[in-house]
N, C-alpha and C positions, 0 to 999 in steps of 0.2 A: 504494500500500500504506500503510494507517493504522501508526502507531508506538504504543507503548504501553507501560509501567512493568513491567506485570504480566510474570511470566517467561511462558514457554510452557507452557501448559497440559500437556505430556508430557515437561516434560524432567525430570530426575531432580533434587533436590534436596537439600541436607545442613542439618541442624540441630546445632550441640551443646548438649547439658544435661547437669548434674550429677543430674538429679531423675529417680531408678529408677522412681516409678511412672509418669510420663509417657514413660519409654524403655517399658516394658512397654507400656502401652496404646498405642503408634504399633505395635510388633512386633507386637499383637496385631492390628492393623490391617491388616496388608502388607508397615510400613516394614523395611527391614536395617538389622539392625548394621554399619555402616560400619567404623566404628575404635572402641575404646578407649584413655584412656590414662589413666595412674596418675602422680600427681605427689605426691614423698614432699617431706615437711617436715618431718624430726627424725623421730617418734616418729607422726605425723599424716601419712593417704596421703587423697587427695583421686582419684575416679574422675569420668571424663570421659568419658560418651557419645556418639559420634556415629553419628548415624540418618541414613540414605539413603533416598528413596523420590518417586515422582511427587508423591504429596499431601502430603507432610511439612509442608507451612507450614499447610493447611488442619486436617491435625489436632492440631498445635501449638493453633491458636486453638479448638478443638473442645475439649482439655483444657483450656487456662488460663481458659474463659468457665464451665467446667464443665456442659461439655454432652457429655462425653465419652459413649460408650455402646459396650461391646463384653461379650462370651460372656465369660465368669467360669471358664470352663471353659481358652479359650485366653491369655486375663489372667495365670492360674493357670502356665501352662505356658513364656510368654513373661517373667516373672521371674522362674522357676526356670533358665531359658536363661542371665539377664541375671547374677545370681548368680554360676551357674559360671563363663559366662567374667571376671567382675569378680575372681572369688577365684585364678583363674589366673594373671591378670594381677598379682595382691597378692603371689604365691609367687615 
């Protein structure tokens, strides 16, 4: 059996970012919201995504090369999602 770096092609993976449009366009993709979390600093609250999903790494480099490409329609729908539970999380 050959060895290799690369994870397994189907196993589930976790990303965190601070960046709502790149949480939207992975959701809009497949990925889950894993967790959020909120970290306050005085007066200053700082939101922490984390996304779950098989292709997560693949569509990480899909946004940051800016070759992203998804329906504007579920784009739309998935940081309206992202929002509510962010502002949930704020209260």
């Amino acid at each position: 059996m050959m060895k290799t770096s690369n994870p397994k092609p189907f196993a589930v993976q976790r990303i965190k970012t601070k960046d709502l449009w790149q949480s939207a366009f992975m959701l809009a993709k497949g990925s889950h919201l894993y967790d959020l979390r909120v970290k306050k600093d005085g007066h200053r609250q700082e939101v922490t995504f984390i996304l779950s999903g098989e292709n997560i790494n693949r569509l990480k480099r899909e946004f940051t090369s800016g070759q992203a490409v998804c329906r504007v329609g579920i784009l739309k729908a998935s940081m309206m999602h992202l929002k509510d539970e962010m502002f949930r999380a704020i209260q």
